[in-house]
C-alpha positions as CSV (number, residue, x, y, z in Angstrom):
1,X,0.0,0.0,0.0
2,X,1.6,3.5,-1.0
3,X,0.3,5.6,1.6
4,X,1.0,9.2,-1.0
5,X,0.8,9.8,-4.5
6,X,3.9,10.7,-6.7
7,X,2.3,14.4,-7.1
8,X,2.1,14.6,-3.6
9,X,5.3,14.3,-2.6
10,X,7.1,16.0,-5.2
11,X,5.2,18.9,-3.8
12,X,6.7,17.8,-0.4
13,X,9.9,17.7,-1.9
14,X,9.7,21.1,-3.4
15,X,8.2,22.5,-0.1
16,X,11.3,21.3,2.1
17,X,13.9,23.8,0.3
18,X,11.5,27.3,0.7
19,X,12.5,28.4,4.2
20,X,14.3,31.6,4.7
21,X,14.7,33.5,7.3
22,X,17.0,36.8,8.9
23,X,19.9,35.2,11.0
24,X,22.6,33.0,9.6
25,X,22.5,29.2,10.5
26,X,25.7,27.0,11.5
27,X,28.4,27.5,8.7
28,X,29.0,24.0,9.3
29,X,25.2,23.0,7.9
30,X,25.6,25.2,5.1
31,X,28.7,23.8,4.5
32,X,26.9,20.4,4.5
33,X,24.4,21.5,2.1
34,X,27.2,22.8,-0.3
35,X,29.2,19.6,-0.1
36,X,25.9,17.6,-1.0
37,X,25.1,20.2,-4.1
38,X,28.8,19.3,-5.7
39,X,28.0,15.5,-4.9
40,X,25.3,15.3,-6.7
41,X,26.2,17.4,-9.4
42,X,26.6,15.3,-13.1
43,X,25.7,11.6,-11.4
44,X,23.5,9.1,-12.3
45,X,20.1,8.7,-10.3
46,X,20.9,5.8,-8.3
47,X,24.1,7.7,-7.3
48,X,22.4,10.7,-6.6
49,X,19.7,9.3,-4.3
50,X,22.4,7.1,-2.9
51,X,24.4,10.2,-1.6
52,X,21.6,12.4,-0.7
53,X,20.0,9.5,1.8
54,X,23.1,8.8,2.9
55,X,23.2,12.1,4.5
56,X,19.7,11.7,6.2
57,X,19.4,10.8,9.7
58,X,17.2,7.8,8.1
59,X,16.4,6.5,12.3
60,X,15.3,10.2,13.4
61,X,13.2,11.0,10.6
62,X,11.6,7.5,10.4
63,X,10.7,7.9,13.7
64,X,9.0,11.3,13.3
65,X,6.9,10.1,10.4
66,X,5.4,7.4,12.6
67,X,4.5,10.3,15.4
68,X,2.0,9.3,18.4
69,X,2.1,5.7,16.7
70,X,5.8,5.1,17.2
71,X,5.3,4.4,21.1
72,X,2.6,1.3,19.8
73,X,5.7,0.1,17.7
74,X,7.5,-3.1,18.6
75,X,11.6,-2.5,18.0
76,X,11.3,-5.0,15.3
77,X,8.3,-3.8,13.4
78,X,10.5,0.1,14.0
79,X,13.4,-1.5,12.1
80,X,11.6,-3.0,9.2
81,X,9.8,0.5,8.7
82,X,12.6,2.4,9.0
83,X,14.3,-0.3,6.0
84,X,11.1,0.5,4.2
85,X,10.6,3.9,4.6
86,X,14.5,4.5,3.5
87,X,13.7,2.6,0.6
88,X,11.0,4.9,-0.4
89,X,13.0,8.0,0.2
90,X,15.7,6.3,-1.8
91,X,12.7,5.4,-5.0
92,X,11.5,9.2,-4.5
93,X,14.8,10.7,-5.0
94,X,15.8,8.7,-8.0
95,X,13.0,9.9,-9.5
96,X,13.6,13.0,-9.4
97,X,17.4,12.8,-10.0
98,X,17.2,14.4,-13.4
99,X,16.6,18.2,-12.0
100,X,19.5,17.8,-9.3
101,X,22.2,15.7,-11.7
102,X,21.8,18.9,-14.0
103,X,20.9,21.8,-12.0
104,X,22.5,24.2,-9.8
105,X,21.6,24.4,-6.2
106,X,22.5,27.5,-4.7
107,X,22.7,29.0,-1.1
108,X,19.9,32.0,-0.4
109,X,20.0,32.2,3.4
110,X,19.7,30.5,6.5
111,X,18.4,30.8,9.6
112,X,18.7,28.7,13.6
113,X,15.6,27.7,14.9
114,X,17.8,26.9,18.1
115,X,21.5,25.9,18.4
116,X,21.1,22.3,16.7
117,X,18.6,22.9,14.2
118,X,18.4,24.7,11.4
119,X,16.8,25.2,8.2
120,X,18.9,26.3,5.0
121,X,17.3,27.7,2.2
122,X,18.0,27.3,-1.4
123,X,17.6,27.8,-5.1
124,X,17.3,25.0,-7.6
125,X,18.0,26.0,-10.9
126,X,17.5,23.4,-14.1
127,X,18.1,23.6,-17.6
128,X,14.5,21.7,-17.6
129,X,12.3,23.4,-15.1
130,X,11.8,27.1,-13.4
131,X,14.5,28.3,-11.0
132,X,12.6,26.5,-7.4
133,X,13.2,27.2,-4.0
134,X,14.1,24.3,-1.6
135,X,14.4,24.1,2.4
136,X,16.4,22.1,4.2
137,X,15.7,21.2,7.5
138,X,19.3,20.1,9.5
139,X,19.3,18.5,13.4
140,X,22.9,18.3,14.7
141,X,23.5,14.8,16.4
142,X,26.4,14.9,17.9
143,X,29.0,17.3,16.1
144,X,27.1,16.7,12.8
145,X,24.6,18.3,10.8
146,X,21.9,15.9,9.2
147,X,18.9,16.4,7.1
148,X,15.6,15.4,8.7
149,X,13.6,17.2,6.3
150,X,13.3,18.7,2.8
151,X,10.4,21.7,1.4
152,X,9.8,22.8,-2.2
153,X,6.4,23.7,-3.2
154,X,5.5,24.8,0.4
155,X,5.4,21.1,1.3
156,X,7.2,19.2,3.8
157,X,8.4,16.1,2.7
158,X,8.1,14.2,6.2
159,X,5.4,16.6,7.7
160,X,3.2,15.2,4.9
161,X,4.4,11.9,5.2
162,X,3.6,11.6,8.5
163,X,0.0,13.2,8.0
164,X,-0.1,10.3,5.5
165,X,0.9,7.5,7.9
166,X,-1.3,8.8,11.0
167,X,-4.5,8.4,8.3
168,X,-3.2,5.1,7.1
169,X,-2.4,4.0,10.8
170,X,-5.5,5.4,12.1
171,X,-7.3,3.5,9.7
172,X,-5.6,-0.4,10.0
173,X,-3.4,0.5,12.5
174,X,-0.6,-2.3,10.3
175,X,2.6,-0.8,10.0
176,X,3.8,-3.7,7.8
177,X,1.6,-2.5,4.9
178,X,3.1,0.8,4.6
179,X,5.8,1.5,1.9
180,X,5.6,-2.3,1.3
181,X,5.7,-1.8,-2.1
182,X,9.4,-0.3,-1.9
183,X,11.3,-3.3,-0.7
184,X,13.0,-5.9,-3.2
């Protein structure tokens, strides 16, 4: 069961890299941001989605799309979700891999929400679409910065996920059926 539709979260998508704001963020997570534009400049899409998951904190936002239901969770049933749910992200990104393998993704501003999270925004440019802006929400674990979330369109990409999952949840309350469809 596919708990979104494609148009939906490309919306998402778009939504996560809109945010701006007045003060400047941690260099450090604009540095990340930078160092994952020149990564995924020219590669193929299964490259591309490879190195922009990879910089994902794949446990923390998993965990955040489940919500309230992530306390009804067992550890096991958490792990396979969070296997799936990567999976997803992965199939979501390599679909849209053609904008970022040829487009420029450039720094606008950024702003602290509080001293370990962030949001950077940007501007997508493609030789096949408008000029888009993108948010991108970081959390710092640690010393590093990781992405927990991404906006273009005015859409959050795990905001509306999770919207998603509470209806699906709410409905059969089986976690197994969601993003079944992504695994091998």
């Amino acid at each position: 069961m596919r708990p979104v539709t494609l148009k939906s979260l490309m919306a998402s998508m778009a939504l996560v890299l809109c945010v701006s704001g007045a003060a400047m963020a941690d260099e450090q997570a604009e540095g990340n941001i930078t160092a994952l534009a020149e990564k995924l400049h020219a590669k193929d899409a299964a490259s591309i989605a490879e190195a922009l998951v990879s910089t994902v904190d794949i446990n923390r936002t998993a965990k955040f799309v489940l919500g309230r239901h992530v306390r009804d969770v067992s550890p096991e049933d958490l792990s396979a979700f969070t296997g799936r749910f990567e999976s997803f992200l992965t199939g979501f990104v390599e679909s849209r891999a053609d904008e970022i393998a040829n487009g420029e993704i450039k720094i606008l501003t950024s702003y602290d929400r509080n001293d370990h999270d962030c949001v950077v925004t940007t501007q997508v440019s493609s030789a096949t679409r408008e000029p888009t802006t993108m948010r991108w929400r970081l959390i710092k674990a640690g010393s590093d910065w990781h992405i927990v979330d991404v906006e273009m369109h005015g859409v959050w990409l795990a905001i509306e996920q999770r919207a998603q999952i509470d209806s699906l949840l709410g409905q059969s309350g089986d976690i197994s059926d969601i993003y079944a469809d992504q695994t091998s």
